[in-house]
N, CA, C and O atoms as CSV, one atom per row, in Angstrom:
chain,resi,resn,atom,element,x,y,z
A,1,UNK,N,N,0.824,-1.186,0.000
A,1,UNK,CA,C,0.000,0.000,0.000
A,1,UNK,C,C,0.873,1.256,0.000
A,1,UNK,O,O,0.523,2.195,-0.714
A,2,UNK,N,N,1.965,1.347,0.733
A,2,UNK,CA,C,2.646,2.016,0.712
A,2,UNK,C,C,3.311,2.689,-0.551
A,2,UNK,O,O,3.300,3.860,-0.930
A,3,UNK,N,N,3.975,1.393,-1.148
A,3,UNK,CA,C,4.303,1.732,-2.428
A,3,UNK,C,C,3.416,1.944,-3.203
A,3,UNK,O,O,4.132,2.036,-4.200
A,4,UNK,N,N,2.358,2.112,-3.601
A,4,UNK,CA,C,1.263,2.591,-4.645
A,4,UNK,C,C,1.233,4.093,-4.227
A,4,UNK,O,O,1.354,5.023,-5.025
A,5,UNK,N,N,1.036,4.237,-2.708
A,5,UNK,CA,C,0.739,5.828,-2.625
A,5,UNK,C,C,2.333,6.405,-2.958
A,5,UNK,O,O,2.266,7.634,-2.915
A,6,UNK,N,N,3.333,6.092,-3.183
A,6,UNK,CA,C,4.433,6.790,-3.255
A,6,UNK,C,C,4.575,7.034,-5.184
A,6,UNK,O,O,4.957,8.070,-5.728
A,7,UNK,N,N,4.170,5.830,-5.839
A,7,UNK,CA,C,4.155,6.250,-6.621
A,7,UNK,C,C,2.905,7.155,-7.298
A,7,UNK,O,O,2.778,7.430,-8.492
A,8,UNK,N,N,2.128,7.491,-6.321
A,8,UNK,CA,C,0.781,8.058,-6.879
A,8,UNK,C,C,1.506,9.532,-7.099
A,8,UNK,O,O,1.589,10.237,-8.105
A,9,UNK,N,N,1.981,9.703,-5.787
A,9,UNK,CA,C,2.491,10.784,-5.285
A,9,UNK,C,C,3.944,11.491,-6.693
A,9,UNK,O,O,4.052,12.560,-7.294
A,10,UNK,N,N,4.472,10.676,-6.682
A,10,UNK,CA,C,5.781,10.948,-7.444
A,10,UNK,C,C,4.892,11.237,-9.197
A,10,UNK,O,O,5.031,12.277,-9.840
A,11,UNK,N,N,4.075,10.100,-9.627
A,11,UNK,CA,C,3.134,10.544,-10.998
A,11,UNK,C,C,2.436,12.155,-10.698
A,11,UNK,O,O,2.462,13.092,-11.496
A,12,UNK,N,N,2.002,12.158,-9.725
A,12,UNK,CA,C,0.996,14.045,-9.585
A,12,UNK,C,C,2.335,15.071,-9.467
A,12,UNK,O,O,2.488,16.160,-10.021
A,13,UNK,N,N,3.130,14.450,-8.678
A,13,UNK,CA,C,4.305,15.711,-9.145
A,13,UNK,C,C,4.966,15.659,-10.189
A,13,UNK,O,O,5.292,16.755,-10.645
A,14,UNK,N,N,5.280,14.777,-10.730
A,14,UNK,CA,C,5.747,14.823,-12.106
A,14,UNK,C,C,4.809,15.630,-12.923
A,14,UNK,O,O,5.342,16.670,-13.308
A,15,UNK,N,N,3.452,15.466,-13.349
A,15,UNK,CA,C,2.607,15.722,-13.938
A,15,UNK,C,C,2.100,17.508,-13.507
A,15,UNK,O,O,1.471,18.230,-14.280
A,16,UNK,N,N,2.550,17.899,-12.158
A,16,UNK,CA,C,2.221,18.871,-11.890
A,16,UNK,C,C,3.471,20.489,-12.647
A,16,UNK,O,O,3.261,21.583,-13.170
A,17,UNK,N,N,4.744,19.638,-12.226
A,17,UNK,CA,C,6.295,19.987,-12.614
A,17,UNK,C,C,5.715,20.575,-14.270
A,17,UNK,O,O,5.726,21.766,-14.581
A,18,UNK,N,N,5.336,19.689,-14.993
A,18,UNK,CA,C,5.118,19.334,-16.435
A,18,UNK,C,C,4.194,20.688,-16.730
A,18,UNK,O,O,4.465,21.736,-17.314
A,19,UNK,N,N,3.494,20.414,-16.350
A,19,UNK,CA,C,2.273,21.829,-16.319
A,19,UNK,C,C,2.826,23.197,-15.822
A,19,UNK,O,O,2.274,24.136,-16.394
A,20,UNK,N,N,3.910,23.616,-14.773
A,20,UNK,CA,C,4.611,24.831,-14.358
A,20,UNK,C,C,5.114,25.330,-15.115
A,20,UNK,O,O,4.829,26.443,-15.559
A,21,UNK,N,N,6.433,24.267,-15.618
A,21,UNK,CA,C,7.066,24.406,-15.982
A,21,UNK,C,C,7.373,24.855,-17.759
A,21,UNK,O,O,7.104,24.082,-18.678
A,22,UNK,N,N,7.889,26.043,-17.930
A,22,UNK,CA,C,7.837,26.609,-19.444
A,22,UNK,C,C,8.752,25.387,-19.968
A,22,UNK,O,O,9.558,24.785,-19.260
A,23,UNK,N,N,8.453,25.084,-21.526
A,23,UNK,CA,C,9.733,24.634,-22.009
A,23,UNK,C,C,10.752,25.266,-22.578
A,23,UNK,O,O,10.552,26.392,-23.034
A,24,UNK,N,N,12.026,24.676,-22.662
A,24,UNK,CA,C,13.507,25.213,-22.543
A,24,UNK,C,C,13.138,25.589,-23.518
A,24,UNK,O,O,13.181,26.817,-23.592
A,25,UNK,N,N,12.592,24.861,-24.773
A,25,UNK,CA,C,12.978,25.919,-26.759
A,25,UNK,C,C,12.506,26.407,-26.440
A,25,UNK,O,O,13.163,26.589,-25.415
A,26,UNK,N,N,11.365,27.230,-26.277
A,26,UNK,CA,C,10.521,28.284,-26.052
A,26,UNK,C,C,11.226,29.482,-25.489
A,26,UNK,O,O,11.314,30.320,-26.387
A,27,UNK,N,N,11.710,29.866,-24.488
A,27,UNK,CA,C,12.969,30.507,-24.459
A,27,UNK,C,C,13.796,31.118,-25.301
A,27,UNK,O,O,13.978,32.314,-25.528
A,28,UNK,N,N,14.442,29.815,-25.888
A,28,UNK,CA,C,15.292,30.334,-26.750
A,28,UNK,C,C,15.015,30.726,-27.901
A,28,UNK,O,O,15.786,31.454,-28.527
A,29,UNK,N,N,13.718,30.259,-28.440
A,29,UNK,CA,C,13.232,30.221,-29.863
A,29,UNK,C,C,12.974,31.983,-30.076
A,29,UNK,O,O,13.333,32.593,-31.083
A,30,UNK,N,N,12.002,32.848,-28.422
A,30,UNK,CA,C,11.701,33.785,-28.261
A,30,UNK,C,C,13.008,34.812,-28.517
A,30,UNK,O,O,13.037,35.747,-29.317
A,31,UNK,N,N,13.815,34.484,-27.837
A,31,UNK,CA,C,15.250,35.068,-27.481
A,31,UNK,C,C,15.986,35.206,-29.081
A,31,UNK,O,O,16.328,36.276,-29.584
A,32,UNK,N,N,16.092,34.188,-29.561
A,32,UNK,CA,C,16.165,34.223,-31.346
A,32,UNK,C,C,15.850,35.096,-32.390
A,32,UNK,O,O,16.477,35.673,-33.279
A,33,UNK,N,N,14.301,34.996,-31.891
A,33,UNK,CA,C,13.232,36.251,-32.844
A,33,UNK,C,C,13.785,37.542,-32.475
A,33,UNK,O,O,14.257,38.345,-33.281
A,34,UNK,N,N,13.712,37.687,-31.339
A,34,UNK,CA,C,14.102,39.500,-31.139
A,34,UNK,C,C,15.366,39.380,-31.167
A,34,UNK,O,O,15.606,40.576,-31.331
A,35,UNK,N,N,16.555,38.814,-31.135
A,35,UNK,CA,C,17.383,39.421,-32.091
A,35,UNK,C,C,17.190,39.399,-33.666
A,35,UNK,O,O,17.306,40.398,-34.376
A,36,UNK,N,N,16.899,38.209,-34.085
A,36,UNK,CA,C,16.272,38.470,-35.857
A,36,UNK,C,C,15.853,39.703,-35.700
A,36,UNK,O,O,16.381,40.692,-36.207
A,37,UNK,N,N,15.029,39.692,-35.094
A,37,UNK,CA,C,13.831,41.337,-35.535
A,37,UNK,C,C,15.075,42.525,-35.322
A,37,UNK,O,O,15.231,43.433,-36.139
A,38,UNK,N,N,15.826,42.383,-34.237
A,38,UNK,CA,C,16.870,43.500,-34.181
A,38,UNK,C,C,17.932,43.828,-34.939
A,38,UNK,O,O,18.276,44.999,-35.101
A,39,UNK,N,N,18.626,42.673,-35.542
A,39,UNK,CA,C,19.574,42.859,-36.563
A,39,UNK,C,C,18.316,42.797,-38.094
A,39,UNK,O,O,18.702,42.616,-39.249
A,40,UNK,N,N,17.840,42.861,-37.964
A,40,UNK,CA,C,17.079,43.352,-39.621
A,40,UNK,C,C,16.351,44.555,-39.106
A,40,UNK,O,O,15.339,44.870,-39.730
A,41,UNK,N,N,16.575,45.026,-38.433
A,41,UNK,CA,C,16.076,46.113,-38.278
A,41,UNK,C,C,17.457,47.522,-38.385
A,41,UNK,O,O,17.536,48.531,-39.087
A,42,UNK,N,N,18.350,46.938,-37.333
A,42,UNK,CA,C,20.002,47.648,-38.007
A,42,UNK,C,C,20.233,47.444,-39.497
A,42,UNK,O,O,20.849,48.300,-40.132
A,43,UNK,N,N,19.811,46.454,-40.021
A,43,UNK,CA,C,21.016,46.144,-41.427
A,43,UNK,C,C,20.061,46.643,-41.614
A,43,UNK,O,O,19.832,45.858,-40.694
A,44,UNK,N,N,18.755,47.424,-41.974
A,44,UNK,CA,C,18.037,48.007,-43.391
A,44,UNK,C,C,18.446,49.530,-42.936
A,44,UNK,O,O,18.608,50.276,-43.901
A,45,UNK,N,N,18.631,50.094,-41.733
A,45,UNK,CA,C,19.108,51.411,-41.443
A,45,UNK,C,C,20.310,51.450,-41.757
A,45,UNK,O,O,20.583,52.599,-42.103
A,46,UNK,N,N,21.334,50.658,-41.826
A,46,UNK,CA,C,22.258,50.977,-42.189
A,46,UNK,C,C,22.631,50.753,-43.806
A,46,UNK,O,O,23.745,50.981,-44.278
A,47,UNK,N,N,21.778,50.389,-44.365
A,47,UNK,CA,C,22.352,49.737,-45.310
A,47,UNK,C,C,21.237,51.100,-46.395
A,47,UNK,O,O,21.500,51.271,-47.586
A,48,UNK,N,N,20.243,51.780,-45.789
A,48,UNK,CA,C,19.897,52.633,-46.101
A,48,UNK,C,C,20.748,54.063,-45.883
A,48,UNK,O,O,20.737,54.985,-46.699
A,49,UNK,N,N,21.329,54.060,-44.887
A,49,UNK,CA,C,22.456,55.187,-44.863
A,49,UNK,C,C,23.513,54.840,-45.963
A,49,UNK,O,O,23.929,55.800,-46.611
A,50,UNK,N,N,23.959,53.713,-46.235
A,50,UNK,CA,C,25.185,53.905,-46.793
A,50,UNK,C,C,24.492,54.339,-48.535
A,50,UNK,O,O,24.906,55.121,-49.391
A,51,UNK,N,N,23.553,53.612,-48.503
A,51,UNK,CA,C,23.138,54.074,-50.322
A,51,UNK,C,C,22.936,56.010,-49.939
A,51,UNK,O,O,23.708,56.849,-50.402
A,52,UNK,N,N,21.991,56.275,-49.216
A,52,UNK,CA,C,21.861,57.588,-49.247
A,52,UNK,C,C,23.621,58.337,-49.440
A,52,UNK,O,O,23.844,59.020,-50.439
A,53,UNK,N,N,24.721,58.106,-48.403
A,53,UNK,CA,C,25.763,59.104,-48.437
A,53,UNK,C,C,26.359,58.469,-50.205
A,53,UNK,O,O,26.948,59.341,-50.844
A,54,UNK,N,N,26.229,57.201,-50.858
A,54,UNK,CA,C,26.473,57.106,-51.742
A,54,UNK,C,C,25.684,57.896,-53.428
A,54,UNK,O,O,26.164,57.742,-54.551
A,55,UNK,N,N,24.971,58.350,-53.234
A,55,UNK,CA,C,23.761,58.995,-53.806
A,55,UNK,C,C,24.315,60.346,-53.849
A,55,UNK,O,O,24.697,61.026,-54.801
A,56,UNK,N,N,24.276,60.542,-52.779
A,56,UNK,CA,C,25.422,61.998,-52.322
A,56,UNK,C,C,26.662,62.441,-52.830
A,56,UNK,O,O,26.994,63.608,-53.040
A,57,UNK,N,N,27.347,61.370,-53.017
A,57,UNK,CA,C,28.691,61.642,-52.883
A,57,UNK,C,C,28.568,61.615,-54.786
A,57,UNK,O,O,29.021,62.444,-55.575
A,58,UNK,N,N,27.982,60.657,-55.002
A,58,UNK,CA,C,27.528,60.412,-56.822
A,58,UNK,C,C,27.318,61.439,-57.452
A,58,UNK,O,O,27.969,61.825,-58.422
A,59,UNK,N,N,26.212,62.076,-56.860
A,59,UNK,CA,C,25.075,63.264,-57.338
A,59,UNK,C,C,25.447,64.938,-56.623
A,59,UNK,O,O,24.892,66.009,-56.872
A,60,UNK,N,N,26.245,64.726,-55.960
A,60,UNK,CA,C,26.575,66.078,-54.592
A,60,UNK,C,C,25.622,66.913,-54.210
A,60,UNK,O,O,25.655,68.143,-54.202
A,61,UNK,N,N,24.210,65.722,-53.686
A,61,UNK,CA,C,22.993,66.404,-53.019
A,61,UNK,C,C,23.027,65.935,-51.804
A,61,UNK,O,O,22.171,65.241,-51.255
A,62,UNK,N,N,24.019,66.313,-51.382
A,62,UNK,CA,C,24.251,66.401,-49.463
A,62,UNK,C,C,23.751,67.405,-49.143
A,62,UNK,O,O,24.047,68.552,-49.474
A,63,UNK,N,N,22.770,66.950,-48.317
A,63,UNK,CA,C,22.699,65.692,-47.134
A,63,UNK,C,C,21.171,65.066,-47.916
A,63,UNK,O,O,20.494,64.217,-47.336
A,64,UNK,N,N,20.899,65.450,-48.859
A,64,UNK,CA,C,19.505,65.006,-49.100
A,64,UNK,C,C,19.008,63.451,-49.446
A,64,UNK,O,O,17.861,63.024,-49.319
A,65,UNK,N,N,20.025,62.816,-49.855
A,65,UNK,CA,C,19.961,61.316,-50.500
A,65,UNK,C,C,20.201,60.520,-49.038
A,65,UNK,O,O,19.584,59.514,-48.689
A,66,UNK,N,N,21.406,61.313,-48.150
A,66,UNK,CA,C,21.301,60.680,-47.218
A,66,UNK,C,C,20.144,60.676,-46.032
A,66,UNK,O,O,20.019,59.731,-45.254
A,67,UNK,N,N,19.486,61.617,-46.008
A,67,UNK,CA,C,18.545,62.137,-45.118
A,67,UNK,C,C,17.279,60.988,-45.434
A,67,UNK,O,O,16.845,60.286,-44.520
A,68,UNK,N,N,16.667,60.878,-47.064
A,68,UNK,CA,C,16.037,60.331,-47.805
A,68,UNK,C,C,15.725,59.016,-47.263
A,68,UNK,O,O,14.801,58.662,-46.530
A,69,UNK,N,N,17.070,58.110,-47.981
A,69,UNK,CA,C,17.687,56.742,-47.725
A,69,UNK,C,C,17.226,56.168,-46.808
A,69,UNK,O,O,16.569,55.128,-46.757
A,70,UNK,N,N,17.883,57.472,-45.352
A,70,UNK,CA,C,17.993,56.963,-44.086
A,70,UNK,C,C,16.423,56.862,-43.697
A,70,UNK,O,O,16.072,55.930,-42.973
A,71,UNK,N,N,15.547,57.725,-44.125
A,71,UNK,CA,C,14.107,57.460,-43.440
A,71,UNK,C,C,13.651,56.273,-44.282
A,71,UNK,O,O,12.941,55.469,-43.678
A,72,UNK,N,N,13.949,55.983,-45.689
A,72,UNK,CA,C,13.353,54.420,-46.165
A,72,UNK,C,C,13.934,53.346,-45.650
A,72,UNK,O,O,13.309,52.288,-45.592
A,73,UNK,N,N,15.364,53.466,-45.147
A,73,UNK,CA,C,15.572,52.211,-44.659
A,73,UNK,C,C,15.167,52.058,-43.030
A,73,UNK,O,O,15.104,50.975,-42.450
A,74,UNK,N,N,14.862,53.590,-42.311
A,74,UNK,CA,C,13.885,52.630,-40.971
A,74,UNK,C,C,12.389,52.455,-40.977
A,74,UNK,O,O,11.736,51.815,-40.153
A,75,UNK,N,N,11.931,53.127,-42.042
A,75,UNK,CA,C,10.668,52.413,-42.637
A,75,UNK,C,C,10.538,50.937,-43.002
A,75,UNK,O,O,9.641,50.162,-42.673
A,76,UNK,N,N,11.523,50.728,-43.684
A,76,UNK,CA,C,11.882,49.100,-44.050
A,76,UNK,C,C,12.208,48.432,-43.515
A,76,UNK,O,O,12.183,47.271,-43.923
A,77,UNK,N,N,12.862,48.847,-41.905
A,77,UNK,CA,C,13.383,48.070,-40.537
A,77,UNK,C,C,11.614,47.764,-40.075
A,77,UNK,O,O,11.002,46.696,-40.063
A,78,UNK,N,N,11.181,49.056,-39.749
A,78,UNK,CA,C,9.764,48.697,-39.294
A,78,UNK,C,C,9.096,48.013,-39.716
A,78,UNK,O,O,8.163,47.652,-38.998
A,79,UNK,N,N,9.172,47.594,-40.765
A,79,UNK,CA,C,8.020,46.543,-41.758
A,79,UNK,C,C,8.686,45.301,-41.474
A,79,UNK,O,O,8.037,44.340,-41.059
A,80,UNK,N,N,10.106,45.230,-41.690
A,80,UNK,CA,C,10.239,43.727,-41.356
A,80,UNK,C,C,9.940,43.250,-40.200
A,80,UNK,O,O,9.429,42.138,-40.065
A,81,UNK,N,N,10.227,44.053,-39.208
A,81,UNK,CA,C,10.279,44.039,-37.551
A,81,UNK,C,C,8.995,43.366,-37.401
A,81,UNK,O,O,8.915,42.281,-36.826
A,82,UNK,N,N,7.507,44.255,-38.133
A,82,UNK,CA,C,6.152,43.771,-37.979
A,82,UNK,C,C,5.733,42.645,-38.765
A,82,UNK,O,O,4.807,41.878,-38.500
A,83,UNK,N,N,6.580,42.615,-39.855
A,83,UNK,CA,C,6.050,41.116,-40.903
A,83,UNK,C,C,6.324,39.724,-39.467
A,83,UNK,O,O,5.635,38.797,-39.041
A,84,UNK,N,N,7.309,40.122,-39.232
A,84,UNK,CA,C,8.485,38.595,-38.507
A,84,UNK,C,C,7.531,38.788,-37.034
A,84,UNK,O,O,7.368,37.816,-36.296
A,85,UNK,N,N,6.884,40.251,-36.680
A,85,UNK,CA,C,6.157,39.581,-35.626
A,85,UNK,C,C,4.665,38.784,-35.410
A,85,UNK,O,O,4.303,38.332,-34.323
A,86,UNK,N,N,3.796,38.698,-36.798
A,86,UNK,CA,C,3.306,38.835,-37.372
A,86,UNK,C,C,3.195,37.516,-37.955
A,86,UNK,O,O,2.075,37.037,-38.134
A,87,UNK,N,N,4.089,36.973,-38.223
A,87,UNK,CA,C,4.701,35.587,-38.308
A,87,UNK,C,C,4.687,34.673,-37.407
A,87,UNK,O,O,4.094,33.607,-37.569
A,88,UNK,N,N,5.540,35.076,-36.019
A,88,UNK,CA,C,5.756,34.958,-34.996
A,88,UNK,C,C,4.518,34.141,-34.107
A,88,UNK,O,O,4.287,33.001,-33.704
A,89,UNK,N,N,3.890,35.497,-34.080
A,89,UNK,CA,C,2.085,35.613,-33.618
A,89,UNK,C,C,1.048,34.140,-34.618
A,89,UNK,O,O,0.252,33.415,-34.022
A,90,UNK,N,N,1.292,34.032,-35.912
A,90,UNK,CA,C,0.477,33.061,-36.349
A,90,UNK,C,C,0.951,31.556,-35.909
A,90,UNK,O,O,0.232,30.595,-35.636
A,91,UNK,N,N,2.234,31.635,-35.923
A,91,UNK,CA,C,2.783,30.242,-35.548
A,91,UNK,C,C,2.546,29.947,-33.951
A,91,UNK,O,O,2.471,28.816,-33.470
A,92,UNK,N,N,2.431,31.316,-33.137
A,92,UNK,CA,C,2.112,30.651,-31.750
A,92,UNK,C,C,0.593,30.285,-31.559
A,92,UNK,O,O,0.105,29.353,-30.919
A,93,UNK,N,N,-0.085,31.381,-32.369
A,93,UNK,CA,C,-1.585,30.957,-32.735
A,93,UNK,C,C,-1.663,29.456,-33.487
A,93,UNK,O,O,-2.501,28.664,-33.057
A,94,UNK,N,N,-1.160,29.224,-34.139
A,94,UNK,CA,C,-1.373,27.893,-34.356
A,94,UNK,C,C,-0.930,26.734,-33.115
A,94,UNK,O,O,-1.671,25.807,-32.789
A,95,UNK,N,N,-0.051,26.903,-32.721
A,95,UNK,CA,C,0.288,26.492,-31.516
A,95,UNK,C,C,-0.919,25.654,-30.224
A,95,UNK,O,O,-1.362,24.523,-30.024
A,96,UNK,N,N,-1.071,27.335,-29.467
A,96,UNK,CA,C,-1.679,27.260,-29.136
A,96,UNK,C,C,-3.698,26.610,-29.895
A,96,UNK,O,O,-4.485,26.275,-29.010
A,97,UNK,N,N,-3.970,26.569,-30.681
A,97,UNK,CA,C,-4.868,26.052,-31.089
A,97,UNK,C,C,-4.625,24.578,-31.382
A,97,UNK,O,O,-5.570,23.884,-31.756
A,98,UNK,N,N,-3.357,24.044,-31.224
A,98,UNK,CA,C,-2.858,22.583,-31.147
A,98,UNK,C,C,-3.199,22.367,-30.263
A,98,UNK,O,O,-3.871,21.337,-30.301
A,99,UNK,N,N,-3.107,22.937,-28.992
A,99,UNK,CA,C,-2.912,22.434,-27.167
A,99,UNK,C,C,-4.224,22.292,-26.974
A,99,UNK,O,O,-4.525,21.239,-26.412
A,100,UNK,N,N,-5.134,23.027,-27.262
A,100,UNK,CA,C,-6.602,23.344,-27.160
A,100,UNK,C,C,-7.058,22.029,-27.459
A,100,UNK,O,O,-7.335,21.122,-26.674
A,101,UNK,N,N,-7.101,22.050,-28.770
A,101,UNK,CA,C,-7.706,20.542,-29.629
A,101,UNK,C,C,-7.370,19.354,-28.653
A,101,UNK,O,O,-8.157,18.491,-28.265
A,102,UNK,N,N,-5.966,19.497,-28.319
A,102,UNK,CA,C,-5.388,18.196,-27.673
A,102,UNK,C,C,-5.683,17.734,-26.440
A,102,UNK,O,O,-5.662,16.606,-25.948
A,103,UNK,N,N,-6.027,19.058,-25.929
A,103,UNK,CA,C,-7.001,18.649,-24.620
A,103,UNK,C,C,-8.248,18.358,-24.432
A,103,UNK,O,O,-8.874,17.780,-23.544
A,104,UNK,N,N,-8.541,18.926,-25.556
A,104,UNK,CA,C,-10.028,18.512,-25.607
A,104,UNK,C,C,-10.733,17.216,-25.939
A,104,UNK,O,O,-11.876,16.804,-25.742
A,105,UNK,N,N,-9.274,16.544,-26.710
A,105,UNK,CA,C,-9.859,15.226,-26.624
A,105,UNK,C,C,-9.504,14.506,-26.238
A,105,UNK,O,O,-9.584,13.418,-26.806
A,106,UNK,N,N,-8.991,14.617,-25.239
A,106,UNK,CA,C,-8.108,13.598,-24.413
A,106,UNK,C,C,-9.406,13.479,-23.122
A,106,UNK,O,O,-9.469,12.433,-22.477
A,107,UNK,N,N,-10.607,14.870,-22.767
A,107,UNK,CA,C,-11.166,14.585,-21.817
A,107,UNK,C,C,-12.167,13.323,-22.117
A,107,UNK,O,O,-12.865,12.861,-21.214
């Protein structure tokens, strides 16, 4: 008798642990995205500055190509930033609409 309640005991905490507890990818997967989102968000600002001072230096409409450039490429940081979260958001929505289903028929 003893041993049945010990393992009753050790199955509800296991099972309880399981339910607290976040999983490890999840973490990292999160931690991943926002840097993605952060370095594509630098490389289109920068990569929009360098065409603008190049535009400039081509054409000798300083500061205007660079001024230009520089506001399309953090326009273009912002869009990717929102596509990839956006992305992000459908795949956890799908996700989560996995867990749902899965519980539901398991009752």
């Amino acid at each position: 008798m003893g041993d049945d309640l010990n393992e009753r005991i050790a199955k509800a905490q296991a099972e309880l642990d399981a339910q607290t507890r976040p999983p490890v990818r999840d973490t990292g997967k999160g931690l991943g995205l926002g840097f993605r989102m952060a370095s594509d968000f630098v490389a289109a600002v920068i990569v929009g500055a360098l065409l603008g001072w190049g535009i400039d230096a081509l054409f000798g409409t300083t500061p205007w190509g660079l001024i230009v450039c520089l506001v399309l490429g953090f326009i273009t940081g912002v869009r990717l930033m929102v596509r990839t979260a956006n992305e992000a958001g459908k795949t956890a929505g799908d996700a989560d609409a996995g867990k749902v289903k899965d519980e539901g028929d398991g009752a």
